[in-house]
C-alpha positions as CSV (number, residue, x, y, z in Angstrom):
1,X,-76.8,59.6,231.2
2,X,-74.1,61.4,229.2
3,X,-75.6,60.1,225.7
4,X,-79.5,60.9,226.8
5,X,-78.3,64.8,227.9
6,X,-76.5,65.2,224.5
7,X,-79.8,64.2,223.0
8,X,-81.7,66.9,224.9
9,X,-79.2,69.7,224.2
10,X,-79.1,68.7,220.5
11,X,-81.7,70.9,218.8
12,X,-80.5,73.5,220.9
13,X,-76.4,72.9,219.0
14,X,-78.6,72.8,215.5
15,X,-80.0,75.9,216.1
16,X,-77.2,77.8,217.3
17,X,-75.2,76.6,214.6
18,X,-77.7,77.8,211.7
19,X,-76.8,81.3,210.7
20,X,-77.3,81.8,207.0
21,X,-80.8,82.1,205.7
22,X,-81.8,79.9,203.3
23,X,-85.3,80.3,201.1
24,X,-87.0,77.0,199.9
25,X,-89.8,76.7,198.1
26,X,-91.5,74.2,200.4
27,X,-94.5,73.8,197.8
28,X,-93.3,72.7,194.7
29,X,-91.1,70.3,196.5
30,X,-92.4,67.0,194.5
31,X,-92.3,63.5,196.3
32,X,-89.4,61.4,194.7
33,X,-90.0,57.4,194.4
34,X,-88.6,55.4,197.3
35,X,-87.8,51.8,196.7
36,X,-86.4,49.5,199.5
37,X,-85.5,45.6,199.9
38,X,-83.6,43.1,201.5
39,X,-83.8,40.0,200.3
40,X,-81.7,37.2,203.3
41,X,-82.4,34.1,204.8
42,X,-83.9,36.0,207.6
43,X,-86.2,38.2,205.8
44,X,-87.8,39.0,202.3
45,X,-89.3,42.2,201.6
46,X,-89.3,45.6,198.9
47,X,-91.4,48.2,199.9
48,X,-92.4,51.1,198.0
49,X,-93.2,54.5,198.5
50,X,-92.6,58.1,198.0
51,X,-91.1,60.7,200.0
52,X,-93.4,63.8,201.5
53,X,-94.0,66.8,200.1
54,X,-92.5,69.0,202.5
55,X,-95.7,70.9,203.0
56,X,-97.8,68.3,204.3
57,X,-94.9,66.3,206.0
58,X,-96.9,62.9,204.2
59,X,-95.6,60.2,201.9
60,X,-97.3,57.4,200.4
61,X,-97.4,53.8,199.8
62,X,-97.5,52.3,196.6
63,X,-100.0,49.8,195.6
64,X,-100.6,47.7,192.4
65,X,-96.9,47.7,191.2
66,X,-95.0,44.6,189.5
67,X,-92.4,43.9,191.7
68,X,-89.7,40.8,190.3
69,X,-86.6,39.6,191.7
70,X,-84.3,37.7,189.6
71,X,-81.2,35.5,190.0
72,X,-80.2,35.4,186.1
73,X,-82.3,31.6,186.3
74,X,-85.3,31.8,188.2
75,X,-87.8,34.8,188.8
76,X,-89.7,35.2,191.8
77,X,-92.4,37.7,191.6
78,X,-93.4,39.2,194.7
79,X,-97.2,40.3,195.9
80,X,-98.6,43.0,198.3
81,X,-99.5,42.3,201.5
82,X,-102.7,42.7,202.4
83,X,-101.6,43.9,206.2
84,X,-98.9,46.4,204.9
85,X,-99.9,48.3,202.2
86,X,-96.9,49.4,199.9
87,X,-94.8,46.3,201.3
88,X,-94.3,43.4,198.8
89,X,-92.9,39.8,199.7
90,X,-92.9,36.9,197.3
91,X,-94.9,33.9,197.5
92,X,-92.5,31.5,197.8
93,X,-88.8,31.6,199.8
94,X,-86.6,33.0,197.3
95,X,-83.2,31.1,197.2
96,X,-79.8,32.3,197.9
97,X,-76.8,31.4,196.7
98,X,-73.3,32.8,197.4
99,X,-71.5,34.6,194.8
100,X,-74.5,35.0,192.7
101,X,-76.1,38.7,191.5
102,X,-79.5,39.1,192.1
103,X,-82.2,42.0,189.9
104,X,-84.7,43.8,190.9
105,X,-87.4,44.9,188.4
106,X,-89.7,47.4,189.8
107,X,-92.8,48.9,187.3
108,X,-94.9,51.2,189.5
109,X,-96.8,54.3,189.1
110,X,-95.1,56.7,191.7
111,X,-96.1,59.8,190.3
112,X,-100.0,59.0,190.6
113,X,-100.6,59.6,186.8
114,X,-101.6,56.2,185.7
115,X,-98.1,55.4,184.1
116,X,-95.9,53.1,185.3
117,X,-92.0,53.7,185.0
118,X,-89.4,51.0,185.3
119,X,-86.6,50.5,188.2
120,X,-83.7,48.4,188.3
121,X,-81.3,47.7,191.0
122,X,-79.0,44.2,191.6
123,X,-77.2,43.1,194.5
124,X,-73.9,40.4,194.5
125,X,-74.2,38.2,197.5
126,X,-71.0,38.8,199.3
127,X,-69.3,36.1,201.6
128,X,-70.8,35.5,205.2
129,X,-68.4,33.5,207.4
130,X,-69.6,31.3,209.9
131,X,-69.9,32.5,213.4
132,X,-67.6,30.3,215.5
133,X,-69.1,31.9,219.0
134,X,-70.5,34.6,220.9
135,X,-69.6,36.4,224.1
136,X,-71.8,38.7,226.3
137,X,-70.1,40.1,229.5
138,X,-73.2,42.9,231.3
139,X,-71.6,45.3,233.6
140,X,-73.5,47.7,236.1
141,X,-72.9,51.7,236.1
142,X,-74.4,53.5,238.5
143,X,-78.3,53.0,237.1
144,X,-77.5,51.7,234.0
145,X,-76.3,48.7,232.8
146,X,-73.7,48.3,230.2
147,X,-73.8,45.3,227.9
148,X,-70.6,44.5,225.4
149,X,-71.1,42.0,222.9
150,X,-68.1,40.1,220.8
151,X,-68.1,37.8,217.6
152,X,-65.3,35.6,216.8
153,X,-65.4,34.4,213.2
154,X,-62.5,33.2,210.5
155,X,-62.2,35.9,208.2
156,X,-62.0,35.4,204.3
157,X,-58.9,36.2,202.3
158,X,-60.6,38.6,200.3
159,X,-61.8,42.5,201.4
160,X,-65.4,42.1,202.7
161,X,-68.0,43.9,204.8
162,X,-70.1,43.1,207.6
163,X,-73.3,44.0,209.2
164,X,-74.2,42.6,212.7
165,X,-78.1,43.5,214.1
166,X,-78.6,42.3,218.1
167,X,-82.2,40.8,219.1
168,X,-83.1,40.6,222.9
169,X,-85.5,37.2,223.7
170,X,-85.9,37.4,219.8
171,X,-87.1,41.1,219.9
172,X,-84.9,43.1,217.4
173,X,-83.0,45.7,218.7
174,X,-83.8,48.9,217.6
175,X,-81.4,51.4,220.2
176,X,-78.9,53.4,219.4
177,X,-75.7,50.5,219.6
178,X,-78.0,47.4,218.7
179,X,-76.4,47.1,215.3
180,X,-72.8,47.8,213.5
181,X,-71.0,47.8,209.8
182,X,-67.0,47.1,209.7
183,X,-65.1,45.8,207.0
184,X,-62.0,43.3,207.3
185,X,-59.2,46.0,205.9
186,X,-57.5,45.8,209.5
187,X,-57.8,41.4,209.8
188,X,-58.0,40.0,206.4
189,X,-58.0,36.3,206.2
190,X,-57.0,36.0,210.3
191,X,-59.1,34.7,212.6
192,X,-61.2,37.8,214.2
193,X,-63.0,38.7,217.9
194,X,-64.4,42.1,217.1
195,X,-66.4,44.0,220.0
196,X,-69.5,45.3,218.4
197,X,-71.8,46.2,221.3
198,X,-70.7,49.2,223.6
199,X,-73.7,50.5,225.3
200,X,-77.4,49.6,225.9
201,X,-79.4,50.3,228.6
202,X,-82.6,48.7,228.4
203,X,-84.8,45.8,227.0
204,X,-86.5,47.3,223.8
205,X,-89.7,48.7,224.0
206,X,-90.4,48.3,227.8
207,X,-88.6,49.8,230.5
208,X,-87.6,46.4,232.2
209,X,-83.8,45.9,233.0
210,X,-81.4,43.5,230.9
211,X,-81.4,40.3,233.3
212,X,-79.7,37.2,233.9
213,X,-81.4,34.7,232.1
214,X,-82.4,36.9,228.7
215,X,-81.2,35.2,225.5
216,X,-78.8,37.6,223.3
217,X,-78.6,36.3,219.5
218,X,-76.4,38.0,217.2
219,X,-77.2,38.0,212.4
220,X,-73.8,38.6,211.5
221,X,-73.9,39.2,207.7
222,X,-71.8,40.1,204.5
223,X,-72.8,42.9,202.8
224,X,-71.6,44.1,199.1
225,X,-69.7,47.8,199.8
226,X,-72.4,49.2,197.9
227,X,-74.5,48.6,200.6
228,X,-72.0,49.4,203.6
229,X,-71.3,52.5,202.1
230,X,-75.2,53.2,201.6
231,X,-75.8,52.6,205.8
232,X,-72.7,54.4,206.5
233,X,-73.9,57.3,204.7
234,X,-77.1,57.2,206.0
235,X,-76.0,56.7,210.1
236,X,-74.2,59.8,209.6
237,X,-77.2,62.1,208.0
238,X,-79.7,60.7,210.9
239,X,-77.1,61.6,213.5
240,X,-76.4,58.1,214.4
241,X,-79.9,56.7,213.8
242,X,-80.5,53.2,212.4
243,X,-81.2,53.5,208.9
244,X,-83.2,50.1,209.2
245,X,-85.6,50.9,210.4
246,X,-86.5,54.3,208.7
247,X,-86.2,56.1,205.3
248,X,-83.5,56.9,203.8
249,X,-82.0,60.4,203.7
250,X,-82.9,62.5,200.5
251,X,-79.0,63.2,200.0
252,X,-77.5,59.2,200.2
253,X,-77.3,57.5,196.9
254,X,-78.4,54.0,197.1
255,X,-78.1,51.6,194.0
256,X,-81.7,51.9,192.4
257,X,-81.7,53.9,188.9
258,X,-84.2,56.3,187.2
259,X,-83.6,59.0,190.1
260,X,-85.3,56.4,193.1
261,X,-84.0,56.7,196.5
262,X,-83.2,54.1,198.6
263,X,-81.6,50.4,198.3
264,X,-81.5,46.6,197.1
265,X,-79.7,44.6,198.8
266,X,-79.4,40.9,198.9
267,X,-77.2,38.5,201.8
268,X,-77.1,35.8,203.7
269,X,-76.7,35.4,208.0
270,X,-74.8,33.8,210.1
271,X,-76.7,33.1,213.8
272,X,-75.6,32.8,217.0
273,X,-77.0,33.0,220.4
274,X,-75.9,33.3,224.2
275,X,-78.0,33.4,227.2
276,X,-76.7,36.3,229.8
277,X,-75.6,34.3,233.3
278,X,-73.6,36.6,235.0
279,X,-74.2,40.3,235.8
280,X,-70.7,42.3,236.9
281,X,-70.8,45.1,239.7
């Protein structure tokens, strides 16, 4: 209740906190390129686009680009789908190895001239440890339910970071909690439980309560710092928003060059699942 009354009084806090005047000129804003991937053994994807021009509030996709990912031996050249236009996956599962740095080659016509400019970005595959289990305890407040969520894992000996996304009967998660980024500074090298989930209310996308019986899984990843610090950036310019699932902020600098937003990104995941069986009042 708390968290969905600060949402409603937000815009209210933004607008009382805006006192200086400030002039843009909201129509020679131009659209900047917008290139995003993740390449994992759960999903393979770059998808390109441009941000909108402030006065029509409208980006656009980006069709008939050359889009290659490389792993220094092999290239795998990815196509556009003919569902999603602007999205481009590769023909072929594109193979992952630890330790190795992966490029991405990007030749695409952004600026709608007929001339195509060139983007790079590469990615290091950090260290994923294995998940050794997975605990779910669901606990009733008032109407809501509160779910808390803990991975136990042996750390590497080395500084790493991590990124954990939640799916619900193989539905991803999308709220507010379903996903977290921590690094090991605190528990290098020891064996760790870390709490990720504090609060979620519902299943996603219907109103139906969380339930004995509903399968939790848990992609526990390794990310480079490049790319934690890129999602921590970005959580903090959309207020706490999951930067997943939407664009990324015209102010947080990603890794792709020629004065592109957004990020490449290459891991691997570690999957566990646990089925809720007990419901706390």
């Amino acid at each position: 209740m708390l968290k969905k009354i600060l949402y409603l009084l937000l815009p209210y806090i933004l607008i009382q906190s805006c006192t200086e005047r400030i002039d843009l000129d909201l129509e020679v804003m131009e659209p900047l390129p917008v290139i995003t991937g993740i390449i994992s053994n759960e999903e393979q994807w770059i998808r390109l686009s441009t941000t909108s021009a402030y006065i029509d509030g409208k980006g656009k996709t980006i069709s008939d680009a050359e889009v290659i990912v490389s792993d220094g031996i092999n290239s795998y050249v990815l196509h556009e789908s003919f569902i999603d236009k602007g999205l481009y996956i590769p023909m072929s599962e594109i193979s992952i190895k630890q330790d190795s740095e992966y490029k991405l080659t990007v030749r695409a016509d952004f600026a709608g001239n007929g001339i195509k400019e060139e983007y790079h970005a590469a990615s290091k595959v950090a260290r994923t440890p294995e998940l050794d289990s997975v605990t779910v305890q669901v606990t009733r407040m008032f109407d809501d339910l509160l779910w808390f969520v803990q991975i136990n894992f042996q750390d590497v000996n080395h500084p790493n970071s991590y990124l954990c996304r939640v799916y619900v009967n193989n539905v991803p998660d999308i709220a507010f909690d379903a996903y977290e980024i921590f690094d090991n500074r605190y528990g290098q090298g020891e064996y760790m439980s870390h709490k990720l989930i504090k609060v979620v209310f519902e299943h996603p996308f219907t109103e139906e309560k969380i339930q004995i019986g509903d399968v939790i899984r848990v992609n526990f990843s390794g990310i480079t710092k490049d790319y934690f610090n890129f999602l921590y950036s970005a959580m903090k310019e959309v207020g706490g928003g999951n930067p997943l699932f939407s664009g990324p902020p015209a102010n947080v600098k990603g890794n792709i060059s020629n004065g592109a937003l957004g990020v490449f990104t290459v891991y691997l995941s570690s999957s566990l699942s646990v089925v809720i069986t007990d419901i706390y009042d």
